[in-house]
C-alpha angles and dihedrals in degrees: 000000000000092000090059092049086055099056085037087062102041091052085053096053092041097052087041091066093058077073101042099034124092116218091017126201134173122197124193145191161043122013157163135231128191107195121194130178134179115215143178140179121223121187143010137032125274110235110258088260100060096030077060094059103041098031123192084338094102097046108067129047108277157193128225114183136186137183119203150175123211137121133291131203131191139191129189139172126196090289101356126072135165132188142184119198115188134197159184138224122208090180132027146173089354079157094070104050125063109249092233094078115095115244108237099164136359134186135155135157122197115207124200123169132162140198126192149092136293151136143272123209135195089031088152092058138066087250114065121191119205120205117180145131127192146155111309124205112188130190125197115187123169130165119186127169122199143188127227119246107232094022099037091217124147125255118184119208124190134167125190120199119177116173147171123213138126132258144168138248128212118184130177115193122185109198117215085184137017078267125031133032140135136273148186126206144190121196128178124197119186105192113205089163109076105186100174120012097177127180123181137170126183110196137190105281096055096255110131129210134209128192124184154111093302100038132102093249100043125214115185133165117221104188135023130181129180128187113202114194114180146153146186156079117007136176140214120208 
């Protein structure tokens, strides 16, 4: 629920700067993220269930990676812009769970959006080049439930970032018309501010595990970076 409020919000914000913005221009499409977190665990022991499951991968500084596609959508004024890029895992944090469990079902969504200020060049000519780095809020949710191998028996595995950094966005556009034209873009995001770092396992016996920066056993993340490539329409107004 709160993930959707948060993409609620950032559409509307979004939208809302068609009407606020000078020199507006909204640019849509494809795109690709590559997601990367560094994680560790302090403190604590894992009970012999879960440690089975997840094996030595809690107990040493780590990377989970993942590469995505998904949309992306940006919005820029004459020195304010904002943009959302969305995406969607096909496979994550293979690295925590031991590859002898059986995928069942599998979702994740990764969430980037900016806001900041920046400039455009070239405004005079067919061909427009946007500058600008702002304050970047990233979410990371992924759900995956699994069967063991010998009992058969479901495990349900979820993880929960939400972090704050800064980044920058670079656009081309390139205009057919006064009004309409294509792009591509490339935006990079660095969070230093991690907010939730969540961890939790259901496992067959209906217990139920959470691991995060308030629990006994932390997991935190320390780093987090996100490249964002996309093209496609875009729109002068």
């Amino acid at each position: 629920m709160k993930q959707k409020r948060l993409l609620i919000a950032a559409v509307v914000l979004l939208v809302s700067a068609v009407f606020v913005f000078a020199d507006t221009a909204i640019s849509i499409g494809p795109a690709f993220t590559n997601y990367l977190v560094r994680t560790k665990m302090e403190g604590g022991t894992l009970p012999a269930d879960v440690q089975a499951i997840v094996g030595d991968s809690f107990g040493n500084l780590k990377d989970e990676k993942n590469n995505a596609a998904g949309f992306a959508l940006d919005v820029r004024g004459r020195f304010l812009y904002g943009m959302i890029q969305m995406a969607f895992p096909a496979k994550t944090h293979s690295d925590i769970i031991n590859s002898n469990i059986n995928d069942l079902k599998n979702s994740a969504i990764i969430f980037d959006s900016q806001l900041g200020a920046g400039f455009t060049f070239f405004k005079k000519s067919p061909f427009n080049l946007f500058i600008g780095g702002g304050v970047g809020l990233n979410t990371m949710y992924a759900q995956k439930t699994m069967k063991l191998p010998v009992t058969g028996n479901e495990v349900s595995y979820a993880k929960l970032d939400f972090m704050l950094g800064a980044g920058a966005n670079v656009l081309a556009q390139f205009y057919f018309t006064k009004h309409l034209g294509i792009y591509a873009g490339i935006a990079d995001t660095v969070y230093f501010a991690p907010l939730v770092a969540k961890k939790e396992f259901k496992l067959p016996d209906g217990s139920t595990y959470n691991y995060g920066q308030s629990s006994d056993t932390q997991v935190k993340n320390t780093l987090a970076n996100s490249l964002n490539v996309k093209a496609g329409l875009t729109i002068k107004f």
